[in-house]
C-alpha positions in Angstrom: 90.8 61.3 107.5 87.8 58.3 107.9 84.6 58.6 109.1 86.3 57.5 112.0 85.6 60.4 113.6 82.0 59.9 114.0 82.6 57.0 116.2 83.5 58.8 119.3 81.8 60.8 121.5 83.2 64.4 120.6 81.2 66.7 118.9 83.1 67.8 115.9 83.2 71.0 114.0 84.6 72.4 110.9 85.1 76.2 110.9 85.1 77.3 106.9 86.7 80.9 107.1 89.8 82.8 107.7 91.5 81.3 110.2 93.5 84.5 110.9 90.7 86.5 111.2 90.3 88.1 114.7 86.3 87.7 115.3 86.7 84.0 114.2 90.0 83.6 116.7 88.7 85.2 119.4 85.3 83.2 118.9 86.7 80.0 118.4 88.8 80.5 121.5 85.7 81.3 123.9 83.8 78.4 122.8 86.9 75.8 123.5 86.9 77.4 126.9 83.0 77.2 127.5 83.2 73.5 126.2 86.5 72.7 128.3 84.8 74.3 131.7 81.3 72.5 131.4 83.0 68.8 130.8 82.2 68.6 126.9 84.2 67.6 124.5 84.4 69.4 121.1 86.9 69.2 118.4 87.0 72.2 116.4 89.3 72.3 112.9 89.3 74.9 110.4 88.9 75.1 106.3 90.7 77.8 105.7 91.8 80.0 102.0 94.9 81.6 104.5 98.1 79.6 103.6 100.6 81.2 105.8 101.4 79.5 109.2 100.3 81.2 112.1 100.9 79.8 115.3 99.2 82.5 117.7 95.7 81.7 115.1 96.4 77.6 114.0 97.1 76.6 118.2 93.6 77.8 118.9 92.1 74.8 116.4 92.5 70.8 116.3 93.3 70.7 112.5 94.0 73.1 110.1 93.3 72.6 106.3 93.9 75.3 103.7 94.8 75.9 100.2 98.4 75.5 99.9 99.7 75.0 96.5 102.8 74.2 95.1 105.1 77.6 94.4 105.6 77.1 90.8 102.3 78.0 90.3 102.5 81.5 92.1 103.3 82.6 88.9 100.9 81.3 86.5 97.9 83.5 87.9 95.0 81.8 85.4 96.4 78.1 87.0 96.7 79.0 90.3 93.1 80.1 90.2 92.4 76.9 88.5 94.1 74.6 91.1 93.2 76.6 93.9 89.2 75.8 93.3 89.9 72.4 92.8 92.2 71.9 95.6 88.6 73.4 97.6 86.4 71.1 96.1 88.9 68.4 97.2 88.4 69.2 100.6 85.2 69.7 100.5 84.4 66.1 99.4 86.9 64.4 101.6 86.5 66.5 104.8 82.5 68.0 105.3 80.9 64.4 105.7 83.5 63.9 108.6 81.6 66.8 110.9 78.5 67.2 113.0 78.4 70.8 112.5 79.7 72.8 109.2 80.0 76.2 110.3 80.3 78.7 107.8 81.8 82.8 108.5 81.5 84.8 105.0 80.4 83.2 102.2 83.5 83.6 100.1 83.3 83.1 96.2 85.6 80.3 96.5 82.4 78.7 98.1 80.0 79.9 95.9 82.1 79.0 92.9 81.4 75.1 93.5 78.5 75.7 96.0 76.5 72.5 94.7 79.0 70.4 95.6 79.6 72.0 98.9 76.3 71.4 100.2 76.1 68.3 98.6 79.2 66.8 100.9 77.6 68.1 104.0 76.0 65.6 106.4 75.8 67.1 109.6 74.6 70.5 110.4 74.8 73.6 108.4 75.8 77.0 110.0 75.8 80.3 107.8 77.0 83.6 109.5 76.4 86.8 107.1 78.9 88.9 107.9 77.5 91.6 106.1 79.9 92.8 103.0 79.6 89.2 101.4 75.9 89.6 100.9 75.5 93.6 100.2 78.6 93.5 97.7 77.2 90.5 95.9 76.2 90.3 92.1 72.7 89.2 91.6 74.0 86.0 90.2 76.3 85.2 93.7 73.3 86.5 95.5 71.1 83.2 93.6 74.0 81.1 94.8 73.8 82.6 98.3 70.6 81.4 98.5 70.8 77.7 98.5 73.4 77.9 101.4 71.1 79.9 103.3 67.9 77.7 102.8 69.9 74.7 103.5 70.9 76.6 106.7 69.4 75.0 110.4 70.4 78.6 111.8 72.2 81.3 110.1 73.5 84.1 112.3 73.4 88.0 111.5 75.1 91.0 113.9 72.9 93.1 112.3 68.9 93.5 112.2 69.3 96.2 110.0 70.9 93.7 107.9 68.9 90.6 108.4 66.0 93.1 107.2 67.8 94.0 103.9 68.6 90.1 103.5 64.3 89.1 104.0 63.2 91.8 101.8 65.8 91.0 98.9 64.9 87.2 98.7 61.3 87.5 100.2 59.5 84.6 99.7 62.2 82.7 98.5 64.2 82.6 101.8 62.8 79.8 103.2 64.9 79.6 106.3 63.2 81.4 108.9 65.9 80.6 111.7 67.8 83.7 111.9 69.4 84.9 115.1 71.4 87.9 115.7 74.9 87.0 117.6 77.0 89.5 118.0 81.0 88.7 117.7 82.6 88.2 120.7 85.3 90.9 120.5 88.6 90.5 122.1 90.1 93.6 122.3 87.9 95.5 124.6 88.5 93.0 127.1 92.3 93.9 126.6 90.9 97.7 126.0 89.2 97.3 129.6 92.9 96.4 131.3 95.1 99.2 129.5 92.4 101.6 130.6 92.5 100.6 134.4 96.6 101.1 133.7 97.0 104.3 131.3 96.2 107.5 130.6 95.5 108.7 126.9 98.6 110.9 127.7 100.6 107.4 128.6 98.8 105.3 125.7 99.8 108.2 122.9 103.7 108.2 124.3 103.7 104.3 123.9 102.8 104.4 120.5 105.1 107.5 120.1 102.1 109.4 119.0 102.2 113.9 119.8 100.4 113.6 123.0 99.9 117.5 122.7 97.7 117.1 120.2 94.1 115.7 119.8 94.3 112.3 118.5 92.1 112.2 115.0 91.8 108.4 113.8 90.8 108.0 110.6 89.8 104.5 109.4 91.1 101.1 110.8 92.6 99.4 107.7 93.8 100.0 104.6 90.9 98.8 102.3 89.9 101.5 99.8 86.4 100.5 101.4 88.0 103.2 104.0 87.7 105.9 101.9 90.7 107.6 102.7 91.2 109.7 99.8 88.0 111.2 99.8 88.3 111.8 103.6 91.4 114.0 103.2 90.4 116.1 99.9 87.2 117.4 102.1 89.3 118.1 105.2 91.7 120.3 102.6 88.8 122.0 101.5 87.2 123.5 105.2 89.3 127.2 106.0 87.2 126.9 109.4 88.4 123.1 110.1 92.1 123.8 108.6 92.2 127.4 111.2 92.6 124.6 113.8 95.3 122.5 112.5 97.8 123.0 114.2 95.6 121.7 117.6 95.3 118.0 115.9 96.9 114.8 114.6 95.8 112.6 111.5 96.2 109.0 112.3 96.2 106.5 109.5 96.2 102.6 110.8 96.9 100.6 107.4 98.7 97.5 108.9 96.2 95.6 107.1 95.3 93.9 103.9 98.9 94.8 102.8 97.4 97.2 99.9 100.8 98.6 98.9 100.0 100.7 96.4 96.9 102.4 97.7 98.5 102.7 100.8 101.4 104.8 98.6 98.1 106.9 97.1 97.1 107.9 100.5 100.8 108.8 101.5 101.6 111.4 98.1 98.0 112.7 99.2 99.2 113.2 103.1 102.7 114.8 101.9 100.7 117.8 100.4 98.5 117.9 103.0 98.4 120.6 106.3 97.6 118.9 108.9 100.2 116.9 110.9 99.3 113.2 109.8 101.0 110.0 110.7 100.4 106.4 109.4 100.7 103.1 111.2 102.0 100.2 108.9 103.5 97.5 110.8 101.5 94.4 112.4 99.9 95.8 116.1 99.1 93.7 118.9 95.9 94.0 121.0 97.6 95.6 123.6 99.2 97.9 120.7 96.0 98.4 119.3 94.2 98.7 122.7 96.9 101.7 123.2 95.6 103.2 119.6 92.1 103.3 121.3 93.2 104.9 124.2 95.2 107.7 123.3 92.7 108.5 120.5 90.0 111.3 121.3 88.5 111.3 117.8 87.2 108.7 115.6 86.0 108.9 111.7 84.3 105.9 110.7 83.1 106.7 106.7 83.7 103.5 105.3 81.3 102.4 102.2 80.0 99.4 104.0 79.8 97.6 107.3 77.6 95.0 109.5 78.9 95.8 113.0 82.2 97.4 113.2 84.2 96.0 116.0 86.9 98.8 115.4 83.8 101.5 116.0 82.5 99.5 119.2 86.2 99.6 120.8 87.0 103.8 120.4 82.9 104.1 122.1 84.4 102.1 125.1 87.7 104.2 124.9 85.7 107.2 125.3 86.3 108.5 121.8 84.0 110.8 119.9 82.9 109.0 116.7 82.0 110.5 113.2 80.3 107.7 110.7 78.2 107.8 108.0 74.3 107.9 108.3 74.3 105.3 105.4 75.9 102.0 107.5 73.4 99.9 109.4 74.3 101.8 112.9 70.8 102.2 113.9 70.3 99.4 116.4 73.4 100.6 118.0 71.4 103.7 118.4 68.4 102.1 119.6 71.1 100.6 122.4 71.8 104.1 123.7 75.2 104.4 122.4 76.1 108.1 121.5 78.2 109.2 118.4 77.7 111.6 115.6 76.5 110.7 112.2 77.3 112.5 108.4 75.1 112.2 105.1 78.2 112.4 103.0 81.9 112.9 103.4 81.4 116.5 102.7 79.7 117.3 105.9 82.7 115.8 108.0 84.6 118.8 108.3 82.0 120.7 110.0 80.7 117.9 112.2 84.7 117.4 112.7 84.9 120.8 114.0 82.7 120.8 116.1 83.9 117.6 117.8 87.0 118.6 118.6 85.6 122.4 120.1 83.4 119.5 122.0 86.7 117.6 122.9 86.1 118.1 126.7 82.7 116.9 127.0 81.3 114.0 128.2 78.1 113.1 128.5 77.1 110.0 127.4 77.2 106.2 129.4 78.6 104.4 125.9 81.4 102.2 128.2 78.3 101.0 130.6 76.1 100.0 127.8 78.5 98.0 125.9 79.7 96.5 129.3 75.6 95.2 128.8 75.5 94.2 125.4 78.9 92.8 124.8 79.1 90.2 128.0 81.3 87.6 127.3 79.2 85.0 128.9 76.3 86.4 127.2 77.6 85.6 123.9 79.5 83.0 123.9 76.2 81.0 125.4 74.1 82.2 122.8 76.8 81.0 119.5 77.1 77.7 121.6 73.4 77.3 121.9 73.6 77.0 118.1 75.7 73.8 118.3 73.9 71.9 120.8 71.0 71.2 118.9 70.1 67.6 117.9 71.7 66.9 114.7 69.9 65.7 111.8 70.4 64.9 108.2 69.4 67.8 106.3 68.1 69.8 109.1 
């Protein structure tokens, strides 16, 4: 690819993130929509570590670029790491000078690695979104290297305030980008949520899934990252007599479909087979309307993972109705200071209690969390405010 590209009159954007990634998808989507039904044209390709072709996720983008390299060196683990960086800084040199707008979700060490000479390449605009993990879970020396994508920055996006607080008192005076906005992710599956609601009962939802709809629905977790804390969830629910005196009235769901974490995922299963409570795991790929059905039929979530910015997962059992159990130490607040109502824990040793008293609770409802969502999570809403960060004037080094 020339230059070529900036002699016509499409606005052109390079996505640098996983392209599979469902936020980024579903995102990426919208904003071809919102471009396509106000007459503007926008070409948007993706820079991408994911090597596996995926229709439903590369159809969505005008190019795709990732880091394919040749089999023989899936076996040489040292090389591949090798060849994989410079393969990156490859296409970093020949693609970023092609693009209006560089567009950044996570700031991966694969970036950070050669993060001179990515923000060296770029000529157009530069667009950071924290997610969240990629800063908090940062060594002090990625954190430095952090820094000079963020000061280079014209906006940098956060879902988090809590988060963007953590981020200006870390780097203080040094962060000398002041143009921080908070843009929530557009999040497809509550639309698709919305719909199988208006069709399905939880008793309806849990016999799709082949779940015990006689039971109460306990979803633990929604991958199967050790970041989930799975182990530690089920050694404190073995330990509660008063919790255990109920067993027989719930179900332990485990969703692990994803990152394919084979042998923790075998951890958590010896663990279940001494367990006694009823648990069931769900391993293969689900589809929104799949997932949307997980939602449904569930009636209690546990959300203790060891960090989080905004969890999408959370958001989408509030609309379902669920009850929610998290931990008081993720960045929940300003979902708080929305109105939304679920219960919070200091430590995984006070779930069983807080647990209990959920499901004796399990009939109650009492709180608007569906309507305020509905409020905060508009489609329009958001998809204007993440295009508002594209139509700006573009100049070099701004």
């Amino acid at each position: 690819m020339g230059r070529v590209f900036k002699n016509d009159r499409k606005m052109r954007l390079l996505i640098v993130g996983n392209r599979k990634h469902q936020l980024i998808r579903g995102l990426i989507s919208e904003i071809k929509q919102y471009y396509k039904l106000n007459n503007k044209n926008i070409i948007i390709d993706v820079l991408s570590q994911e090597i596996e072709d995926v229709k439903k996720s590369d159809e969505i983008f005008d190019n795709v670029y990732t880091l394919r390299l040749p089999k023989i060196l899936g076996k040489f683990r040292t090389l591949r790491g090798l060849f994989k960086q410079l393969l990156f800084r490859y296409r970093v040199k020949s693609l970023l000078s092609n693009y209006d707008i560089i567009h950044v979700h996570y700031m991966e060490d694969i970036i950070l690695r050669d993060v001179d000479c990515f923000l060296k390449n770029i000529e157009g605009k530069l667009v950071v979104s924290v997610w969240g993990s990629d800063f908090l879970r940062a060594t002090k020396e990625k954190k430095e290297k952090i820094l000079k994508l963020l000061n280079q920055a014209k906006f940098i996006t956060i879902s988090n305030s809590k988060i963007e607080k953590s981020l200006r008192n870390y780097y203080k005076e040094s962060l000398l980008n002041d143009n921080i906005t908070t843009n929530y992710f557009i999040i497809e599956p509550l639309y698709v949520l919305n719909e199988i609601k208006k069709k399905y009962t939880k008793e309806e939802s849990s016999k799709h899934l082949s779940l015990d709809n006689n039971r109460i629905i306990v979803t633990i977790g929604y991958n199967a990252s050790i970041m989930q804390q799975h182990l530690k969830i089920l050694k404190v629910l073995e330990q509660e007599d008063k919790l255990k005196y109920h067993r027989n009235k719930i179900k332990i769901v485990f969703p692990v479909t994803y990152p394919k974490n084979e042998p923790y995922i075998k951890k958590i299963k010896e663990k279940a087979k001494k367990s006694c409570y009823k648990i069931e795991f769900l391993e293969r790929f689900m589809t929104n309307e799949e997932v949307a059905h997980l939602r449904n039929a569930t009636d209690i979530m546990v959300q203790l993972q060891t960090t989080d910015m905004l969890s999408a997962s959370m958001l989408e059992h509030l609309y379902a109705g669920n009850k929610v159990i998290t931990g008081n130490w993720l960045p929940y607040d300003e979902l708080r200071d929305m109105g939304l109502v679920f219960d919070s824990v200091d430590s995984i040793e006070n779930l069983p209690l807080t647990l209990l008293n959920a499901i004796n609770k399990i009939n109650l409802d009492n709180n608007n969390n569906e309507e305020i969502i509905n409020v905060f999570f508009k489609k329009d809403l958001l998809v204007k405010k993440w295009t508002k960060l594209y139509n700006i004037k573009n100049e070099k080094g701004n």
